[in-house]
C-alpha positions in Angstrom: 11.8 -45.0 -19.3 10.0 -42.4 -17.3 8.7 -39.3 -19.2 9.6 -35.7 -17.5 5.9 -35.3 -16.4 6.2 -38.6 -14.7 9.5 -37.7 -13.0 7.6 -34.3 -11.8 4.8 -36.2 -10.6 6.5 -38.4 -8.2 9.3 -36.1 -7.0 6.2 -33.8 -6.3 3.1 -35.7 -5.1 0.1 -33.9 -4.1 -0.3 -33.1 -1.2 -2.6 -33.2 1.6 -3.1 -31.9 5.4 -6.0 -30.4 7.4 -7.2 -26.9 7.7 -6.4 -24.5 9.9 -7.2 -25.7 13.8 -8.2 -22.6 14.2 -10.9 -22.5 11.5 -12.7 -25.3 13.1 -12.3 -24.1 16.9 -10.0 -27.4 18.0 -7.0 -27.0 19.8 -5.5 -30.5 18.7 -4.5 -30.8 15.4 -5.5 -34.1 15.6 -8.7 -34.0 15.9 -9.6 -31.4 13.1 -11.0 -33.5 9.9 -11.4 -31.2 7.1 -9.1 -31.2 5.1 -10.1 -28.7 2.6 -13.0 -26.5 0.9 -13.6 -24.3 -2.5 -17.0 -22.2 -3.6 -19.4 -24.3 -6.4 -21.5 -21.3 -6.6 -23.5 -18.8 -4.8 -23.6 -19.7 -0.9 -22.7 -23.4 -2.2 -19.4 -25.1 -1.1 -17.7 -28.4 -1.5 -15.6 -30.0 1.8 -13.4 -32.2 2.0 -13.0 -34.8 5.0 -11.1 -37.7 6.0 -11.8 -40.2 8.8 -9.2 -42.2 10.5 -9.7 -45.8 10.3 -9.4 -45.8 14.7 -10.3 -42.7 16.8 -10.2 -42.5 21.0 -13.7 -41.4 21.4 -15.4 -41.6 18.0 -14.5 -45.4 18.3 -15.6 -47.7 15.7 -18.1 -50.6 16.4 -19.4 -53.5 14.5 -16.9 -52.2 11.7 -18.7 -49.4 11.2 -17.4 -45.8 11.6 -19.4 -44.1 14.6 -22.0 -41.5 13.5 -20.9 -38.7 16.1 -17.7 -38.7 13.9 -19.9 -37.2 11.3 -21.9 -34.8 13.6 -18.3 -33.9 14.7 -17.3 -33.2 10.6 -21.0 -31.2 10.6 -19.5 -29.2 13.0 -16.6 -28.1 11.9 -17.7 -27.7 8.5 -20.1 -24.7 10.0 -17.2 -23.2 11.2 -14.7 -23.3 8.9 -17.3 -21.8 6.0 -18.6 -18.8 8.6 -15.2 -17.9 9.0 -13.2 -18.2 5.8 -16.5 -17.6 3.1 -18.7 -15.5 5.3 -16.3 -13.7 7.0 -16.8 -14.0 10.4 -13.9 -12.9 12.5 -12.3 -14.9 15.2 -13.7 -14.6 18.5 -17.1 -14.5 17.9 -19.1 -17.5 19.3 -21.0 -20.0 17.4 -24.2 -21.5 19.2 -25.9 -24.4 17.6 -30.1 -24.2 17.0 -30.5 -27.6 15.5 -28.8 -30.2 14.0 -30.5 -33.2 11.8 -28.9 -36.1 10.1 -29.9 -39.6 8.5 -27.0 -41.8 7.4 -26.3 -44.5 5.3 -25.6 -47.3 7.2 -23.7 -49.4 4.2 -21.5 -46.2 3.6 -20.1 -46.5 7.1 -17.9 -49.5 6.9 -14.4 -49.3 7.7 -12.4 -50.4 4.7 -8.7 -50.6 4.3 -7.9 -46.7 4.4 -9.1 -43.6 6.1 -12.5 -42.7 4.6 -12.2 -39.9 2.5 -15.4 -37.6 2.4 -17.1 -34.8 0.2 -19.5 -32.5 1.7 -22.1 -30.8 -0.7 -23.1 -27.4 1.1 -25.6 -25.2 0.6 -26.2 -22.5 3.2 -29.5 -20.8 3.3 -31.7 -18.7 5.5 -28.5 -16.3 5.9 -29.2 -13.3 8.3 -26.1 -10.6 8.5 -25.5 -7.1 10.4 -23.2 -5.3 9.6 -21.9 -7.3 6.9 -21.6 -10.8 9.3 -23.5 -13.3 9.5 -25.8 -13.6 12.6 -27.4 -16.8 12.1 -27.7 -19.5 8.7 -28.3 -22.8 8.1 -26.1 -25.4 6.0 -28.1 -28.2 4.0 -24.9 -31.1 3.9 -24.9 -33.9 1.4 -22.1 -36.5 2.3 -20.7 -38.2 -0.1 -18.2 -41.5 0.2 -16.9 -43.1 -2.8 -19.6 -41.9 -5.0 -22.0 -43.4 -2.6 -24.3 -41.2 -0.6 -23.3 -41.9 2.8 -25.6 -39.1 4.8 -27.6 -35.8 4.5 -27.9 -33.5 7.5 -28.2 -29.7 8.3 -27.4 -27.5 10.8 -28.8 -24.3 12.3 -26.3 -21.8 14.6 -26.3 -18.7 15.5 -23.3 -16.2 15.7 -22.1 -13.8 18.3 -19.8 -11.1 18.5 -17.9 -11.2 21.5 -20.2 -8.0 23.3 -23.5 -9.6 22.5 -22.1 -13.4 23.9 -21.0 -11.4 27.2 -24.4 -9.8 27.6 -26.1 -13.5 26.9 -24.1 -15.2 29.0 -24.6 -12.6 31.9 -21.2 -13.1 34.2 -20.7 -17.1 32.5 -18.4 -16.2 29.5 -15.2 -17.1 31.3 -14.6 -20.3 30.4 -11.2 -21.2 31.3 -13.0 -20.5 35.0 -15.8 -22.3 34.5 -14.2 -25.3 33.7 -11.8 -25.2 36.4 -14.9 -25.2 39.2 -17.4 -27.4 37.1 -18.3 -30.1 39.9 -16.5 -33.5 39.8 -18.7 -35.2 38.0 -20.6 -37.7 39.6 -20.1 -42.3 38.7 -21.0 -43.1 35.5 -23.6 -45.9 34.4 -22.1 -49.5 33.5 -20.0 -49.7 30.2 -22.7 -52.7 29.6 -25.5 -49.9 29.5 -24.3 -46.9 27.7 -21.7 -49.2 25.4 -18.8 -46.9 25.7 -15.6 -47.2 27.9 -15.8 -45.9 31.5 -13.9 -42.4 30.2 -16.5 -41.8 27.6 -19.6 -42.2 29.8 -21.9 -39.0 29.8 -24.8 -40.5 31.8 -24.7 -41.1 35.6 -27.5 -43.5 37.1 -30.6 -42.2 38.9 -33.2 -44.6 40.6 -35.0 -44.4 37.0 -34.0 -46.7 34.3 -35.0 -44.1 31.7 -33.9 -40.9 33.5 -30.0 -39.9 34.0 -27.9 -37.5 35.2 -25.5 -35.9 32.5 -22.3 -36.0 33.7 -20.1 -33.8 32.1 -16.1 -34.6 32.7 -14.2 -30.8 31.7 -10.7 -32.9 31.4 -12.2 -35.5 28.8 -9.3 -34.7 26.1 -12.1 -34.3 22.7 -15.2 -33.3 24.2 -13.4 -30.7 25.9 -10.3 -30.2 23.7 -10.4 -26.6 25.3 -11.9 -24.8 28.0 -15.6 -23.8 27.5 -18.3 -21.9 29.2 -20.9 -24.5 29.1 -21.6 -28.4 28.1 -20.7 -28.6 24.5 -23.2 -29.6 21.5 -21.2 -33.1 21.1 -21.6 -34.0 24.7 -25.3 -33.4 24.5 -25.3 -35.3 21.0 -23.7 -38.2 22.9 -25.8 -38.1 25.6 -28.3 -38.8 23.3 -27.4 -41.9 21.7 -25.8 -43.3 25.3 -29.7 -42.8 26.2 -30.9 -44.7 23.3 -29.0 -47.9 24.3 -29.5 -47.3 27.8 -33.0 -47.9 27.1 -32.6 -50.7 25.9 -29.1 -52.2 26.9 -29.3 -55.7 26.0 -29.6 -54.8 22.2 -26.1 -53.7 21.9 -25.5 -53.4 18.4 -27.8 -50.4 18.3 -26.3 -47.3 16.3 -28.3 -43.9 15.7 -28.6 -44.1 12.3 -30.7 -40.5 12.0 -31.1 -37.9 14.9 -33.1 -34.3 14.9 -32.0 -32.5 17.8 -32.6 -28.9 18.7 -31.1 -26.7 21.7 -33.0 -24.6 23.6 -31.0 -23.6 26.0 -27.1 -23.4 27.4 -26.6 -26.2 30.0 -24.2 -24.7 32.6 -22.2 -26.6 34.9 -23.1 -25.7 38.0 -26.8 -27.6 38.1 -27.7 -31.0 37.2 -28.9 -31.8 33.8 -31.7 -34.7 33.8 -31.9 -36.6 30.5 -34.8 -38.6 30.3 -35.7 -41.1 27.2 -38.7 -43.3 25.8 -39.3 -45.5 22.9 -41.5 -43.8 20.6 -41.8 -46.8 18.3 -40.4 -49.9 16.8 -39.9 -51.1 13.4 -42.0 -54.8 13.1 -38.7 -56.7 13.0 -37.5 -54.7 15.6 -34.5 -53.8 13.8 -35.0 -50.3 14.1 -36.7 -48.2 17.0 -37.5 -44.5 17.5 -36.8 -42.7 20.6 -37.3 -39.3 22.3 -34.7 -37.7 24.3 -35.3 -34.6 26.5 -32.6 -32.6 28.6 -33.9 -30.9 31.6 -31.9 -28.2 33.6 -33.8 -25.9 35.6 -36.9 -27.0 35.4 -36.9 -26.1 31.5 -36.0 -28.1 28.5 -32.5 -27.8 27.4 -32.2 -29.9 24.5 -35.5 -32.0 22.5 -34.1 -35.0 20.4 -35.5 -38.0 18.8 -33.5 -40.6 17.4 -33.7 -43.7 15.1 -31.3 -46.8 16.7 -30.7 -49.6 13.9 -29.2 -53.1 14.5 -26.5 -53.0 13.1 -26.4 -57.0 12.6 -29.4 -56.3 10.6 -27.6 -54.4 8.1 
């Protein structure tokens, strides 16, 4: 027979759902994947995650889940702690400086459930005025099942709504901007950037190691909502498509590690080359290093260099 604490624990299970949309700047419900967060300490924070087994852009492959998914959980894990710990009020804008992970490839399998997740932050480096935080950064341990599964950090800078419009200089309307962004132009072959035809960020150029980004404003995740320039996530997956464009015949390549940093905004309205070499390759040639530049204007948007592992190595 059941004992009155067992009754009470089934009739009232506990319970779990995602934070605030809001917190994490996603319009879609589905496609925010924190799940919850509490202070361990002086600028130290644990967050919870949870990764679906199947996803329409951060698909899995090779029965792994894909690493974007975590830069993606990086992401919002900077936002939900500048605004709910740190304080910074809705409508400010958060730019990314750099982001850096290396992953455990083992800890990436897809098992039988969602993958739930535990992020180990500590935030450092924390510049305020005025009592908000202008720019930190967030050292991120990942934890899956008590195994580590990946440690990153990311840089970003925060704006108040006044100082954005002056840094933007006339290009803060975004619900504009992505209404006139140019169609974007064909994408390369599913065979060369290893995504489907929809997901494709790279457009051929008579170069087999230089592309043209091409940026889609009604893809429904990379641009869940209207923004005023190419998103962080785009640019991340630019990166990887560019490491197996390289290379496409080794197909069960998967950035295992990437440091990228962002120098400037890359606006819609001008092409954005991105241009990749090898830098190196591991003897077995199970692993390779590349370099990934993006190039608007003349100038260097984005610097990345990235470490693709076979993943039929692992």
């Amino acid at each position: 027979m059941l004992t009155t604490q067992e009754r009470r624990l089934i009739a009232q299970p506990d319970l779990t759902s995602t934070v605030a949309r809001e917190y994490v700047h996603r319009a879609a419900v589905s496609e925010v994947f924190l799940t919850g967060w509490a202070k361990t300490g002086t600028d130290t924070f644990t967050v919870s995650a949870q990764w679906p087994r199947s996803h329409s852009f951060y698909t899995p492959s090779h029965d792994m889940h894909d690493p974007m998914l975590l830069c993606e959980t990086i992401r919002q894990c900077g936002m939900l702690l500048s605004h709910t710990e740190y304080g910074l009020p809705f409508g400010h804008n958060i730019g990314w400086s750099r982001v850096q992970y290396a992953l455990n490839p083992q800890a990436m399998r897809i098992a039988a459930k969602p993958a739930d997740i535990t992020l180990h932050v500590t935030c450092s480096d924390i510049r305020s005025r005025r009592s908000l935080p202008t720019s930190m950064t967030m050292h991120i341990e990942a934890v899956r099942d008590d195994s580590l599964l990946a440690v990153a950090s990311i840089g970003f800078n925060n704006y108040s709504p006044a100082v954005y419009e002056r840094l933007r200089a006339g290009r803060s309307d975004a619900a504009r901007l992505s209404e006139s962004a140019p169609t974007p132009p064909d994408p390369v072959s599913r065979s060369v950037a290893g995504r489907r035809r929809s997901d494709i960020v790279l457009s051929p150029t008579q170069e087999r190691w230089r592309w043209q980004l091409r940026v889609d404003t009604a893809h429904p995740v990379l641009f869940d909502h209207p923004l005023d320039h190419v998103p962080g996530m785009l640019l991340l997956e630019s990166v990887r498509q560019a490491g197996l464009a390289l290379e496409p015949s080794l197909g069960t390549m998967m950035p295992t590690s990437m440091d990228m940093s962002f120098n400037h905004y890359v606006e819609f309205d001008a092409p954005c080359w991105v241009e990749a070499e090898a830098v190196s390759s591991h003897e077995s040639g199970a692993r390779r290093s590349v370099r990934v530049n993006g190039i608007q204007g003349g100038r260097f948007a984005f610097t990345a260099t990235a470490e693709m592992t076979d993943m039929s190595s692992v």
